[in-house]
N, CA and C of each residue as an Amber inpcrd file, in Angstrom:
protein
   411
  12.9140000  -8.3290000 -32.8110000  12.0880000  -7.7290000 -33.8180000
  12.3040000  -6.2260000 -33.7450000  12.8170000  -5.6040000 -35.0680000
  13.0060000  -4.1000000 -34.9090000  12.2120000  -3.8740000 -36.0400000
  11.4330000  -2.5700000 -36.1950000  10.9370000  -1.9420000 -37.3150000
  10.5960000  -0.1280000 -36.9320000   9.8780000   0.4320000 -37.9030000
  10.7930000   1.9480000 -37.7360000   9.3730000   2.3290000 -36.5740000
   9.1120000   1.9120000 -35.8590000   8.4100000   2.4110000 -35.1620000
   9.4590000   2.2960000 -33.8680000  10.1280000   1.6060000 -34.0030000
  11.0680000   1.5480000 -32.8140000  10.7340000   0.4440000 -31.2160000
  10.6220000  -0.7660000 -32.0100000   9.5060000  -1.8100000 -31.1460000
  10.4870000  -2.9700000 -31.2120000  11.5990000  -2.4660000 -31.0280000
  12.6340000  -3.5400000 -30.6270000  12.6450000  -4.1220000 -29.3450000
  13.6080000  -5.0530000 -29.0050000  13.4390000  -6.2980000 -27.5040000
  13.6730000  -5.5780000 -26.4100000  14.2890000  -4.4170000 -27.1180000
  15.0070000  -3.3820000 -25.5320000  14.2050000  -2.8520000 -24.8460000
  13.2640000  -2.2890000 -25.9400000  12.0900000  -1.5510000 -25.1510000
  11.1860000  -2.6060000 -24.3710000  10.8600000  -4.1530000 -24.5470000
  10.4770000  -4.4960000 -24.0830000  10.8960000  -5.0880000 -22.6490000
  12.4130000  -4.9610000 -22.6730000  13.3420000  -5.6850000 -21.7900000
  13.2510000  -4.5290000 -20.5530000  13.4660000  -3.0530000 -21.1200000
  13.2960000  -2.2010000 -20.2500000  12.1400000  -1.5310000 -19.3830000
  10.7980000  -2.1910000 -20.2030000   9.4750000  -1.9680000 -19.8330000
   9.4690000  -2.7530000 -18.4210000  10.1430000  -4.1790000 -18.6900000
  10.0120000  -5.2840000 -17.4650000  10.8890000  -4.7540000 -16.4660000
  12.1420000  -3.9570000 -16.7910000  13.0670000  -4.0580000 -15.4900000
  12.4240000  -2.2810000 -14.8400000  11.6950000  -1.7650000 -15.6420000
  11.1830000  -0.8710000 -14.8810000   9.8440000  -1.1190000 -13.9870000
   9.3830000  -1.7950000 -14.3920000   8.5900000  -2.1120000 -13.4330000
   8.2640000  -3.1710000 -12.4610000   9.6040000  -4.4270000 -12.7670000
  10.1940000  -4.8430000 -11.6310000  10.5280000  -4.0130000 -10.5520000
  11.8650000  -3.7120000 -11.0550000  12.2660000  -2.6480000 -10.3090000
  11.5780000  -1.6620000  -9.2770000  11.0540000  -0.7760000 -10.0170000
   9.8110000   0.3750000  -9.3990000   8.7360000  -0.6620000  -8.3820000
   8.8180000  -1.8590000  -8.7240000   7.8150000  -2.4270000  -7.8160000
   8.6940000  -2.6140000  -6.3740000  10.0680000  -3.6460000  -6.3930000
  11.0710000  -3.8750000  -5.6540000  11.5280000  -2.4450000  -5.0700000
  11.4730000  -1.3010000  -5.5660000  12.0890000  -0.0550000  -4.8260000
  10.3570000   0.1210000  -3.8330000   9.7560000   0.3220000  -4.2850000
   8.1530000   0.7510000  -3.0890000   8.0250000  -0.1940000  -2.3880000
   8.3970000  -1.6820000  -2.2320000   8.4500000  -2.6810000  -0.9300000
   9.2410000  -2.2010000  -0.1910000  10.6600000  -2.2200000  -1.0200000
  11.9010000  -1.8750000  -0.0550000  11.8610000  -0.7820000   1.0190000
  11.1730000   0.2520000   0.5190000  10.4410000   1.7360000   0.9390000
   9.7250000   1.3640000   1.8290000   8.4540000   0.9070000   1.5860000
   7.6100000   0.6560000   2.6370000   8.2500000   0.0450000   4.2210000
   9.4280000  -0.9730000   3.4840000   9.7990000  -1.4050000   4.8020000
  10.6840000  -1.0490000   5.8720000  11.4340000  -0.0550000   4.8720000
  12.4410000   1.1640000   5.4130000  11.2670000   2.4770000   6.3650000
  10.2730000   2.7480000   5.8390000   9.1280000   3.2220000   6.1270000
   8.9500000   3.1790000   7.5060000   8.6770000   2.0130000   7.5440000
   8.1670000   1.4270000   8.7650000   9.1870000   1.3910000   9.7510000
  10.2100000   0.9920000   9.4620000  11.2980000   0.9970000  10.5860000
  11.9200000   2.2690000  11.1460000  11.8370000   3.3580000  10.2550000
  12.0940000   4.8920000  10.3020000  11.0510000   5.5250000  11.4630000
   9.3940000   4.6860000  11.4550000   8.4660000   5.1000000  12.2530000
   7.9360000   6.5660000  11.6420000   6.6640000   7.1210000  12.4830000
   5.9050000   7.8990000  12.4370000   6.5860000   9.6150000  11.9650000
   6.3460000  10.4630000  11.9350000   5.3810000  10.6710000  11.4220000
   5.7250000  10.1950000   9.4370000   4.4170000   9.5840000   9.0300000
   4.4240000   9.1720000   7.6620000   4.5160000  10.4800000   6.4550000
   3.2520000  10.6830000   6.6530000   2.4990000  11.6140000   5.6030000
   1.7190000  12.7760000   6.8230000   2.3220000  13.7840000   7.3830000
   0.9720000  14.5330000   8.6180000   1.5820000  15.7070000   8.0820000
   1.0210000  16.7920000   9.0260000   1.2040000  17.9060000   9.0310000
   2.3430000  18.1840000   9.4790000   3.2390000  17.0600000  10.5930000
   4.5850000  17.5320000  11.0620000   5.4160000  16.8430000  10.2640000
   5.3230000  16.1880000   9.5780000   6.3970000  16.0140000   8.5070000
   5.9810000  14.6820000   7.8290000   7.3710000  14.7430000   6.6420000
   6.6990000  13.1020000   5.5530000   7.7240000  12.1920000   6.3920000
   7.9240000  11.2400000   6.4030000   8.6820000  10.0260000   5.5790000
   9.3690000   9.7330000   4.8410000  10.4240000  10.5300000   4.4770000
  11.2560000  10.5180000   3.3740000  10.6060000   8.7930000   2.4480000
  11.2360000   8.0540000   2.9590000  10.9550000   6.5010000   2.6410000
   9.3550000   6.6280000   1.7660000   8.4730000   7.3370000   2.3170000
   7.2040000   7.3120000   1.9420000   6.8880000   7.9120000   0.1910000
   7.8380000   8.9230000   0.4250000   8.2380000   9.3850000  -1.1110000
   8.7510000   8.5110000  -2.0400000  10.0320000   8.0120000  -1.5710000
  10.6640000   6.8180000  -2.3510000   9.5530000   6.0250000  -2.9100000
   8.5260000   5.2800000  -1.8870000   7.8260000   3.9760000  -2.2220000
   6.6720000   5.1770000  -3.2720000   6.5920000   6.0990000  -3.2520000
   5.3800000   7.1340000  -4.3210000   5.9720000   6.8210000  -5.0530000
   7.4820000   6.8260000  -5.5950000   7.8360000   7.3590000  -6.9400000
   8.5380000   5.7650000  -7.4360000   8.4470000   4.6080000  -6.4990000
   8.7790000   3.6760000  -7.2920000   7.5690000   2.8970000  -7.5490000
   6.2630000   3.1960000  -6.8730000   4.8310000   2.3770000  -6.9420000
   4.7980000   2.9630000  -8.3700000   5.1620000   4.2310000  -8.7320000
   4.8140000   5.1610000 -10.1580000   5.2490000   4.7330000 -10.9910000
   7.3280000   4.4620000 -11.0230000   7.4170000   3.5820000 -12.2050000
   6.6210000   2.2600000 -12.3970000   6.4970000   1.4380000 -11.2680000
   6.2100000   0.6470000 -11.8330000   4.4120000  -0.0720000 -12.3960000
   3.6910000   1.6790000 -12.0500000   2.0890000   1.4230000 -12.8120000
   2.6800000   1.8710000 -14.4760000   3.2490000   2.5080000 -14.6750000
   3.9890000   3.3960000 -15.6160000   3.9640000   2.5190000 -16.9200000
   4.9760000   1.6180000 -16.2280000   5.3950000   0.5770000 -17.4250000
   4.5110000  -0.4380000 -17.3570000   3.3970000  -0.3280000 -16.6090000
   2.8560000  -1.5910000 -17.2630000   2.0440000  -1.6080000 -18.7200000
   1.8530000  -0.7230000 -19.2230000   1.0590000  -0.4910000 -20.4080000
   2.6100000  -0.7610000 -21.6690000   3.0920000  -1.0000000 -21.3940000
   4.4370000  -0.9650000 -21.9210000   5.2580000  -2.5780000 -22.0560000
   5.0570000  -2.8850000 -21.0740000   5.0580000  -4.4510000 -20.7850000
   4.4570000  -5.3520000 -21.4360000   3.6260000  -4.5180000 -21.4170000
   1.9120000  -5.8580000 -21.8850000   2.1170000  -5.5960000 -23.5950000
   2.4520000  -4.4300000 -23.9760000   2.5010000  -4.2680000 -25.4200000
   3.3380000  -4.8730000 -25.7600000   4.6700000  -5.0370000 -25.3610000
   5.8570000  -6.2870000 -25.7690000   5.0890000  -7.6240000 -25.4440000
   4.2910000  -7.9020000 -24.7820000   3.9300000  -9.5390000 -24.6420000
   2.7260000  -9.6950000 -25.6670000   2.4240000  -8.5290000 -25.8440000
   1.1090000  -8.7990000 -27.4180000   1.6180000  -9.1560000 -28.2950000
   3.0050000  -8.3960000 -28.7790000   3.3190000  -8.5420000 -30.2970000
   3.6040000  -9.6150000 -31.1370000   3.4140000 -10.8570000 -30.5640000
   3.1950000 -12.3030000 -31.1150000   2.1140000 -12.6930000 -31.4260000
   1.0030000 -12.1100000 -30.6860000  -0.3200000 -12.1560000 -30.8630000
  -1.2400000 -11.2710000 -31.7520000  -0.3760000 -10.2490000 -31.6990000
  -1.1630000  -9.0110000 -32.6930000  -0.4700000  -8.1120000 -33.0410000
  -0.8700000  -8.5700000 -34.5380000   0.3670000  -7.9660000 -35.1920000
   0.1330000  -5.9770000 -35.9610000  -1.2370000  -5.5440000 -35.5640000
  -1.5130000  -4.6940000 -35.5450000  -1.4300000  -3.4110000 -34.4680000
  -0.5680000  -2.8730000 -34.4650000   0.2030000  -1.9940000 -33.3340000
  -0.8370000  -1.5780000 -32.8320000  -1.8360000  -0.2230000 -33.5150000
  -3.0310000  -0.0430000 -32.4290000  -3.6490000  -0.4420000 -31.9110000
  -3.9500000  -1.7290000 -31.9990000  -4.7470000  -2.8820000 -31.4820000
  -4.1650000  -3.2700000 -30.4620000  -2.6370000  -3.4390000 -30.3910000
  -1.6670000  -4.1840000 -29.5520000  -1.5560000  -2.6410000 -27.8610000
  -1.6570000  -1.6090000 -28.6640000  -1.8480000  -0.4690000 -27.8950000
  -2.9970000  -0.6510000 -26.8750000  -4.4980000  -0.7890000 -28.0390000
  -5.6040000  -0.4530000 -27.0070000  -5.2450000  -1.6170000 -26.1110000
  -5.7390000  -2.9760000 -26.4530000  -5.4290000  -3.5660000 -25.0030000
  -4.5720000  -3.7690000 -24.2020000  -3.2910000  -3.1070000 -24.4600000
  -2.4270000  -2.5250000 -23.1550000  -2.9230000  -1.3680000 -22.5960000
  -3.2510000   0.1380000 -23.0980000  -4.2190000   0.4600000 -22.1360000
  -5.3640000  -0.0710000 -21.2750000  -6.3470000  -0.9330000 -21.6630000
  -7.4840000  -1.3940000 -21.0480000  -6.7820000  -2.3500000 -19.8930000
  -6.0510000  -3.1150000 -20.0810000  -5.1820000  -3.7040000 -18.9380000
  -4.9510000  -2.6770000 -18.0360000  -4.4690000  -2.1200000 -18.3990000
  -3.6710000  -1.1010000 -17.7370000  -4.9610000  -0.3830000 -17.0920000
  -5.7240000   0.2960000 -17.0800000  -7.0020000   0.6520000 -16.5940000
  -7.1260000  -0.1330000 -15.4180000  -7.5150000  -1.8420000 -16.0170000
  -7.9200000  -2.4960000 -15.4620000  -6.9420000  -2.7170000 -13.8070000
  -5.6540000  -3.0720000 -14.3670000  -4.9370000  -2.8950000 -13.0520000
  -4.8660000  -1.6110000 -12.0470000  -4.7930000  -0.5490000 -12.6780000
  -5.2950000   0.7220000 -11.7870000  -6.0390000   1.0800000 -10.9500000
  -7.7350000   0.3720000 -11.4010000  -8.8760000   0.3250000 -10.5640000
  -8.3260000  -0.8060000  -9.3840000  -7.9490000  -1.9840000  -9.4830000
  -8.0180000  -2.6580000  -8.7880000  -6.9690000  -1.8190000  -7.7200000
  -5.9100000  -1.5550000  -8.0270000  -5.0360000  -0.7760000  -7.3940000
  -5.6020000  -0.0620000  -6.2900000  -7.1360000   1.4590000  -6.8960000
  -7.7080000   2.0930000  -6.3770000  -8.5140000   1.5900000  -5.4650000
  -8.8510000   0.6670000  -5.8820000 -10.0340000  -0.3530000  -4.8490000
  -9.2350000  -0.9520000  -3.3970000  -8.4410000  -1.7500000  -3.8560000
  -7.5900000  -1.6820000  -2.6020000  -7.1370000  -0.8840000  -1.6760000
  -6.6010000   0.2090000  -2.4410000  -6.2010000   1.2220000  -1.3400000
  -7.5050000   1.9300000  -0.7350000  -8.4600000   2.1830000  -1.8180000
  -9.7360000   2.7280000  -0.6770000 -10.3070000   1.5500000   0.7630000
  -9.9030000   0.5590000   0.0640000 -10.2970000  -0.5120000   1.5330000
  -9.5680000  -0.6010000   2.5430000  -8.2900000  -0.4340000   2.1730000
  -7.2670000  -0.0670000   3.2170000  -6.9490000   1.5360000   4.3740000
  -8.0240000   2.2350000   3.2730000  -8.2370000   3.7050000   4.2170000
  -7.3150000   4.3410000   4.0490000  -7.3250000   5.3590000   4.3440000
  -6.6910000   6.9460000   4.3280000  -6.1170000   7.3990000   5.5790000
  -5.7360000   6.7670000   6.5850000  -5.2220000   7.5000000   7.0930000
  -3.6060000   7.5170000   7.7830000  -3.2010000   9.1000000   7.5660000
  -2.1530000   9.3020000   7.1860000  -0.9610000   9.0690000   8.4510000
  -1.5920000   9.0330000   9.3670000  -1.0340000   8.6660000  10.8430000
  -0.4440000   7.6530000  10.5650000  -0.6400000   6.2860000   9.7480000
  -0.3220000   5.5280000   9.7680000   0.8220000   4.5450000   8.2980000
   1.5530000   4.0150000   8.4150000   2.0380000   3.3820000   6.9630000
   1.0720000   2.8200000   6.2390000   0.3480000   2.1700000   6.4560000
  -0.6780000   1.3640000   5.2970000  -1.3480000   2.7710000   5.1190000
  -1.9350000   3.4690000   5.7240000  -3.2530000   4.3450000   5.4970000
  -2.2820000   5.3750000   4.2920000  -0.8450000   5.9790000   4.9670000
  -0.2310000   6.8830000   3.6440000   0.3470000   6.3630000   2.5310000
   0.0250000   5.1520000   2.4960000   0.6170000   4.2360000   1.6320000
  -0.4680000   4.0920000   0.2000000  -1.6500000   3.8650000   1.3230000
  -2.8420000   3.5460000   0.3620000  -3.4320000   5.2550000   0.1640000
  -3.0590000   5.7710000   0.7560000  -3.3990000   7.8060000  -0.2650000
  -2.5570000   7.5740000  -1.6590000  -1.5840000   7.5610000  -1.2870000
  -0.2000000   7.8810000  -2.2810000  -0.7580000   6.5310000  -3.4260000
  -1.1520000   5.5050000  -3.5050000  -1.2150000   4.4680000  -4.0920000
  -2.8950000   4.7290000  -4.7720000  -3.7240000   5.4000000  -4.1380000
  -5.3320000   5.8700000  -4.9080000  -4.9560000   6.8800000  -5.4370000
  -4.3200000   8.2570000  -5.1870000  -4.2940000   9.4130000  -5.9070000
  -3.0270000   8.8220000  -7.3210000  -2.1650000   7.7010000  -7.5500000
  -1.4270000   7.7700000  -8.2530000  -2.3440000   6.3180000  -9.5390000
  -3.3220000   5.4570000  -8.6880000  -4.2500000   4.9180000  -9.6390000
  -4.9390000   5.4320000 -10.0500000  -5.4460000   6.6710000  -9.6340000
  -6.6180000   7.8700000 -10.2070000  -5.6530000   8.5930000 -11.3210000
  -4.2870000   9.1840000 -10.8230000  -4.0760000   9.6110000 -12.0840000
  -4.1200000   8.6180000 -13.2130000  -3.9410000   7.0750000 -13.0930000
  -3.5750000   6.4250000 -14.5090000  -4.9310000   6.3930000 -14.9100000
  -6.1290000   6.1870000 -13.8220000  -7.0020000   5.9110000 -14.8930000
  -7.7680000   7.6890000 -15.1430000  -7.2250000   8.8430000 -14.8300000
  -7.5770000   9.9510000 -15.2090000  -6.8580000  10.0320000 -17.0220000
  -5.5410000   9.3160000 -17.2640000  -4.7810000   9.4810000 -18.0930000
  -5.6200000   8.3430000 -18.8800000  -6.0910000   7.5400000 -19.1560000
  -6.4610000   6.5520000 -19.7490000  -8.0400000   7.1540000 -20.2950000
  -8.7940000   7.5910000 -19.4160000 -10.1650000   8.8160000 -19.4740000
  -9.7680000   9.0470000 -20.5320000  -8.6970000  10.3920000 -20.4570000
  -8.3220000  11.3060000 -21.5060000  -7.9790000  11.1120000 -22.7300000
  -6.8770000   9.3060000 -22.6950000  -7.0890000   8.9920000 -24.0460000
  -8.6620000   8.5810000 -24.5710000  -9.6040000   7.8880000 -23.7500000
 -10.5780000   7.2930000 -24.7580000 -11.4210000   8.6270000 -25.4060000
 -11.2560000   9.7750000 -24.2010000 -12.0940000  11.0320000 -25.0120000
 -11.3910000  11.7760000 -26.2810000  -9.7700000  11.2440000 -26.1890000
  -9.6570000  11.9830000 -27.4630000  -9.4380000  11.0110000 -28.9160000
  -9.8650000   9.8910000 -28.3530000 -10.0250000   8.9660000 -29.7680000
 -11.4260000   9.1450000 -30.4350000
């Protein structure tokens, strides 16, 4: 399905392999992470690995609002509509995101604890970005 909004299969094909992907690169990370050892996230240094798994946990919150809009468009055939509830998903997966990592703790001494910083400050930005759209609708 192509039309001039530009809502062809690719974009949907590429929504999925980015956030496959981005998901498969922050495991891979984490586990490279771990085997690299301490220090993670401190004052004496990062984790290289720890960065990696930041910036592939990112693609792949990224595209999920993107994903979900290619799996609407059979269902709703009204684009803004097909929009809002890929944002609200998308929200929705964020919090849960945030919730987890606050249960998992903060601390940075450790892989889970800098794992779950990097993973709350990057669900806070989506749902800071999601805020911002509902205040400017």
């Amino acid at each position: 399905m192509s039309n001039g909004w530009g809502d062809g299969e690719r974009s949907g094909r590429f929504a999925t392999l980015l956030g496959l992907g981005g998901g498969a690169v922050a495991v891979a990370a984490l586990l490279l992470a771990g085997t690299t050892g301490a220090p993670y996230l401190d004052w004496d240094g990062v984790n290289g690995w720890v960065i990696v798994f930041a910036a592939g946990l990112f693609a792949a919150l990224v595209s999920v609002p993107f994903g979900i809009e290619v799996r609407l468009r059979e269902r709703y055939e009204d684009r803004d509509r097909r929009w809002e509830i890929s944002m609200l998903a998308w929200a929705a997966i964020a919090v849960v995101v945030l919730l987890v990592a606050v249960a998992a703790g903060f601390d940075t001494g450790t892989l889970a604890g800098a794992a779950s910083l990097l993973a709350a400050i990057e669900a806070a930005m989506v749902i800071g970005t999601i805020g911002a759209w509902l205040l400017s609708s």
